[in-house]
C-alpha positions, -999 to +999 in steps of 0.1 A: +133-036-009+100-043-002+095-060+038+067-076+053+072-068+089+033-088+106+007-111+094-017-092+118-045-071+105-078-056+115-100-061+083-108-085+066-108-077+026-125-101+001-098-118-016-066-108+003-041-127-005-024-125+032-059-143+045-044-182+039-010-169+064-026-147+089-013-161+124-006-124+142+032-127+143+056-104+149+088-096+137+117-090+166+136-054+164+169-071+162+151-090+132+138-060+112+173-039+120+193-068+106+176-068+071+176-030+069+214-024+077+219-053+047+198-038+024+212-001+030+247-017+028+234-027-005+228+003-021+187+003-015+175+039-014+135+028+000+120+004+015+086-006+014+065-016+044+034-036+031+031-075+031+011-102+051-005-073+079-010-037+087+015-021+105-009+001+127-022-027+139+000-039+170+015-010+191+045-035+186+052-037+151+045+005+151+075+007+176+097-007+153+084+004+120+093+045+136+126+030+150+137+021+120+130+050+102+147+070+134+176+048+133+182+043+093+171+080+081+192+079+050+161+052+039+131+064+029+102+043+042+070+038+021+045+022+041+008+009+028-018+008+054-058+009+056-055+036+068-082+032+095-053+026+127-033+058+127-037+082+158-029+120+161-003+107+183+012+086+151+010+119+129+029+134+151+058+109+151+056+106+117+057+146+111+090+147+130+108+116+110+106+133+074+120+097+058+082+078+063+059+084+036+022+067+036+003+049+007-036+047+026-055+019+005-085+027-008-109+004-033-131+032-049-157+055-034-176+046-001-203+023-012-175-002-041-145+005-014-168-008+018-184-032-004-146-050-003-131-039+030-160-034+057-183-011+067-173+024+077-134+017+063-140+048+037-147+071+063-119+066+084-096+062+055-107+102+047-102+113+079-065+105+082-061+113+051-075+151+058-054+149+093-025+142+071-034+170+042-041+199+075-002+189+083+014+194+053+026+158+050+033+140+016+011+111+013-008+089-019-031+065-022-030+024-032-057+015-052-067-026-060-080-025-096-108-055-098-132-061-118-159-047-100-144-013-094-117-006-124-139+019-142-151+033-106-109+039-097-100+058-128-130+081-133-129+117-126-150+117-095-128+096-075-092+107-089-108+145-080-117+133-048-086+117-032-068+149-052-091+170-024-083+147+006-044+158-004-032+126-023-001+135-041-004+104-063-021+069-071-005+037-075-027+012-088-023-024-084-039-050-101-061-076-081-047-114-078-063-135-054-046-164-036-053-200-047-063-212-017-089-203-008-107-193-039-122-162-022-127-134-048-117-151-078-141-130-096-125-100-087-097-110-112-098-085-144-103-102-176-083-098-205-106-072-221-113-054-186-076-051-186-076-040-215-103-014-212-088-002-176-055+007-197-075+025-216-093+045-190-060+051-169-045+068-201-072+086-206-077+101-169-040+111-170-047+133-198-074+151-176-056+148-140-024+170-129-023+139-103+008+108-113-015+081-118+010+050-115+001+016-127+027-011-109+022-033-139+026-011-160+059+005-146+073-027-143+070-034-179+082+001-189+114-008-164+120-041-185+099-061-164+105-081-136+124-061-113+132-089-090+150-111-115+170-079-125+184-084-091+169-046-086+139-052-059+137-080-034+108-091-007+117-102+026+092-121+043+104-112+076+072-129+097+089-164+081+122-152+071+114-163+033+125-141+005 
């Protein structure tokens, strides 16, 4: 299951796609407990975290997201953050759950990542990803692939550098922007980018003990849409869509 839990966030990326529903809501415990227990009942092994906001963000929506993980701990929780929120105090919550694993987001090395997420984001990214490595704690990193930063994410120096900060793997998603507004529409990879960027991925695998995971790829390898094989839902929980 994957479960957007807040539409709040503290950065402001070129081209999110969460920019057009951003109203800093927040999902009740009663809410989030609710669609766990039904998807547990349903057989799903991990639940993803990610969505409209960061989770870090509101000392609210953190509450619940290591309640849930307390109360469920059969259900492995993968959350995606920037990365730039989490406090030793967090680490230490999340050291004693063992069922909360973290994806930090990260856009390429400092000058391409910042370029797209803000001044000083890179930093702060590496130091909770070093915190995180000087514990001992599983952790990977989520990548945007765009068109200004696809041969940047798959080269050696920046797979060899989040391999140092501890990263046990990269998943690499693929850059859509929203329609409205058309903010970072040029971000989108062309055809032949895409095709090249396969190409480099394949080729950086060869050369990196690190799983480098393409989510479009994955899917396709899976049969495609996992969703309409009735094997992955999204619950919107800020609106209650799914």
């Amino acid at each position: 299951l994957i479960l957007a839990m807040t539409d709040a966030c503290n950065l402001r990326c070129t081209g999110c796609y969460a920019k057009p529903v951003w109203a800093h809501r927040h999902v009740s415990f009663p809410q989030l407990d609710y669609v766990t227990s039904e998807a547990e009942q349903m057989g799903a092994a991990a639940i993803f975290i990610t969505g409209w906001g960061e989770p870090f963000y509101d000392r609210r929506d953190k509450k619940n997201l290591f309640r849930l993980a307390r109360e469920f701990p059969a259900t492995m929780f993968v959350v995606f953050t920037n990365g730039t929120l989490i406090t030793e105090d967090d680490l230490n919550t999340i050291e004693g759950l063992g069922n909360l694993i973290l994806l930090l987001s990260l856009d390429g090395l400092e000058i391409t990542n910042d370029g797209r997420r803000g001044q000083g984001v890179f930093q702060r990214v590496e130091q909770t990803a070093r915190q995180l490595k000087r514990r001992g704690m599983v952790f990977g990193m989520s990548v945007t692939v765009t068109s200004v930063n696809y041969r940047e994410v798959t080269a050696t120096e920046f797979v060899d550098t989040v391999r140092t900060w501890g990263a046990m793997l990269v998943l690499y998603l693929r850059f859509t922007f929203y329609p409205q507004p058309q903010e970072g529409a040029w971000l989108n990879l062309s055809a032949q980018q895409a095709s090249e960027y396969s190409c480099l991925l394949e080729s950086a695998r060869q050369r990196q003990p690190l799983p480098l995971i393409d989510a479009d790829e994955a899917e396709r390898r899976f049969g495609g849409c996992r969703a309409r094989q009735g094997s992955l839902a999204f619950v919107d929980a800020v609106t209650g869509r799914i």
